[in-house]
N, C-alpha and C positions, 0 to 999 in steps of 0.2 A: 383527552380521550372522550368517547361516547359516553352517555352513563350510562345506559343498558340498563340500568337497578331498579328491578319489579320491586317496591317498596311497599307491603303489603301492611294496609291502612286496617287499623287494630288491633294487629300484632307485634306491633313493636313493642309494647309492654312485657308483651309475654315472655321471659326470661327462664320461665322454667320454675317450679315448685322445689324443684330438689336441688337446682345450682343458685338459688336466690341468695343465697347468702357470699357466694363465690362472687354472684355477677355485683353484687353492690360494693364490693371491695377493690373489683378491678377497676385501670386505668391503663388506655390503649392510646393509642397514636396510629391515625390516617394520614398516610404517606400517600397522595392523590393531587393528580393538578386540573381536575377539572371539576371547580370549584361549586359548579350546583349540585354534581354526584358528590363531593365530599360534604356537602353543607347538610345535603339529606343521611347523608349516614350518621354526621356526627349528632344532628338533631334524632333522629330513631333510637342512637346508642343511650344519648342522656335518658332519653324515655323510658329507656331499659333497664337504668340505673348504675351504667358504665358512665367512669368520666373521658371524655374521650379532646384527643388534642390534634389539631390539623397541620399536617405541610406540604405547602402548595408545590413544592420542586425535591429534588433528587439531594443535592445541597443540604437544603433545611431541615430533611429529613432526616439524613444524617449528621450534624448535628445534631436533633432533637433528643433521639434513638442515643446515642453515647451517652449524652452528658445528662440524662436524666432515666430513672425508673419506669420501666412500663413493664407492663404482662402480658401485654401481646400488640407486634406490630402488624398492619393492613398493609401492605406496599403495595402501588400499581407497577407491571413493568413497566409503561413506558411512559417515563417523564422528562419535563426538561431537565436540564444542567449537568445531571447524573440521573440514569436509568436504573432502574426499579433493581435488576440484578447487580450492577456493580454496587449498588447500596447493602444490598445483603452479604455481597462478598467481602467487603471490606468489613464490615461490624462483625462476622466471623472473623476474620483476620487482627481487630480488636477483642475477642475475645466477648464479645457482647453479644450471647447465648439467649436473648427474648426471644419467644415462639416469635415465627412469621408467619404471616397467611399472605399468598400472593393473590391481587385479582390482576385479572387480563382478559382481555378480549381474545386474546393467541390462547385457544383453547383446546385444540390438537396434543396427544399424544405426547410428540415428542416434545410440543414446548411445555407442556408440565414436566414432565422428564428433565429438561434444559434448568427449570426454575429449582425442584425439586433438591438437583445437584449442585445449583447453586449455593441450597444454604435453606431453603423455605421448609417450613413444614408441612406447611398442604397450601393447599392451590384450588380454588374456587374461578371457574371460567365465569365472565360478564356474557347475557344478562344473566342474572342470578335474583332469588330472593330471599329479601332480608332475615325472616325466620332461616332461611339455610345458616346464613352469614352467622347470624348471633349463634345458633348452636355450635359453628366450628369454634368460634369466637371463644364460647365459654368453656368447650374443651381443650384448647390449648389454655386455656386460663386457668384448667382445672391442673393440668400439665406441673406448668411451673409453679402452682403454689403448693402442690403433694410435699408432704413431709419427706425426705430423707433423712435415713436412720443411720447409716454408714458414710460417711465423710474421708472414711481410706479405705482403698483400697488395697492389701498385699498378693504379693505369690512369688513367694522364695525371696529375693532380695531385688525385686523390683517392687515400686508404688507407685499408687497413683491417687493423687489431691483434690478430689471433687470439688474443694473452694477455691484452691489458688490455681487450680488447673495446672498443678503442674505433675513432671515425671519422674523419678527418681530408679535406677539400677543401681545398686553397691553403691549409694550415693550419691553416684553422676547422673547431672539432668539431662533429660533428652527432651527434646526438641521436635515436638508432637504439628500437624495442622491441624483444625480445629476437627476433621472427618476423623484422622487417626485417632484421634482423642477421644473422641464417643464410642469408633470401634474395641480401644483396647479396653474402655469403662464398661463395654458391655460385655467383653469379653470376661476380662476379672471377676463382674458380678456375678456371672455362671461361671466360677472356675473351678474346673476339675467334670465339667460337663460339657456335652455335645454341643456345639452351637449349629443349627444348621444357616444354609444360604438364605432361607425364608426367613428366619427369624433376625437376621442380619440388616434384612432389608427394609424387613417389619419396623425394627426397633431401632436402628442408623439411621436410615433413608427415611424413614418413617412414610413408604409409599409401598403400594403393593403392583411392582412390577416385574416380568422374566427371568425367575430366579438362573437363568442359561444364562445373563449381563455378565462380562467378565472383570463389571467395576467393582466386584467384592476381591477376586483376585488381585488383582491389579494395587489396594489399597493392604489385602493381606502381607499382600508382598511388601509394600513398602515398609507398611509397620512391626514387620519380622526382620527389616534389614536395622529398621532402626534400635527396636529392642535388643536384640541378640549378640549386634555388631560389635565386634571389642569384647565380647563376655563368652567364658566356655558353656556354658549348660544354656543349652536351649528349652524355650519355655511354652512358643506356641507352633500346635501342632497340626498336621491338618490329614484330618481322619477319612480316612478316602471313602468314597461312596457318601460320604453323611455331613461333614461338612469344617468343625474347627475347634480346637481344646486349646486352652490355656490354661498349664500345670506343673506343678514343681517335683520331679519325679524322686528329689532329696529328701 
């Protein structure tokens, strides 16, 4: 890939007063195969006080990404061996939930849309610069290390396992993808309140795009067929005009 990366000389230290203590804890991984844009980022990050780890292809990337810790991956889309989104899709389908940040030169619209729904958390188009980078960098970093205080989820005799990611009706496990799983997690967490299509989009998608998209329906749908299916009392509801409740009316 190009580098594009305005790398603004002096500022890579600058971390921030208030996430200094976030940023010297984290540990990122740069999923990038053109090797002098990743050598500059990883040398900026250490300067930053981030330890940061490099892979040059799609591959090693994932590999790297599974079998080890990190707090936030950098993926470029397009790499050898394996491309930048089938890496994110698959480590969702692994269940391997680290924030992503995508870079790309494909910096239109729809292709952050395309990324987005892949699996990424935010999307930085190349050129870009570094002080931008490090800020998204440290707020998804602030992301995953926030305490959670609730680790279950109920509402009436469904759960849901914030640790083992799993699902549970009257017992029986259901069999979430890794999108329905965030939707019904946010659902439960306002349960017995409105949820609307912005807030949905906000906090699932984590992008702020046309709340008219008919991929909150479309996923509503699926994940009302699978909660409900087999079980009499229905539990998520959808409030016309305003947007979705999940609640036990027992």
């Amino acid at each position: 890939m190009a580098m594009g990366q305005m790398v603004e000389s002096g500022k890579t230290g600058c971390a921030g007063d208030n996430g200094a203590g976030i940023v010297q804890r984290m540990k990122i991984l740069v999923i990038e195969d053109d090797l002098e844009a990743a050598a500059y980022m990883v040398k900026a990050f250490r300067e930053a006080g981030i330890t940061a780890d490099h892979a040059s292809d799609g591959e090693a990337g994932l590999f790297m990404a599974s079998e080890n810790s990190y707090d936030v991956l950098i993926i470029d889309r397009m790499l050898p061996r394996r491309d930048g989104l089938s890496v994110i899709s698959e480590l969702r389908k692994r269940a391997v939930n680290t924030p992503v940040l995508i870079l790309s030169a494909l910096g239109q619209v729809d292709d952050r849309v395309t990324g987005l729904r892949a699996g990424g958390d935010d999307y930085l188009p190349k050129p870009y610069a570094f002080s931008e980078l490090l800020a998204r960098v440290e707020v998804l970093g602030r992301r995953k290390g926030a305490p959670e205080q609730d680790m279950m989820y109920r509402v009436g005799d469904l759960e849901l396992d914030r640790l083992s990611h799993e699902v549970r009706r009257g017992g029986k496990e259901i069999l979430l993808q890794p999108r329905e799983f965030r939707l019904l997690e946010y659902l439960m967490k306002n349960a017995g309140q409105v949820v609307t299509r912005t807030m949905l989009l906000e906090h699932v998608w984590d992008y702020h795009f046309d709340p008219q998209t008919n991929v909150i329906d479309v996923h509503v749908s699926r994940l009302r067929s699978k909660i409900e299916r087999d079980f009499d009392k229905p539990l998520l509801k959808t409030v016309r005009g305003a947007g979705y409740m999940i609640k036990d009316e027992g």
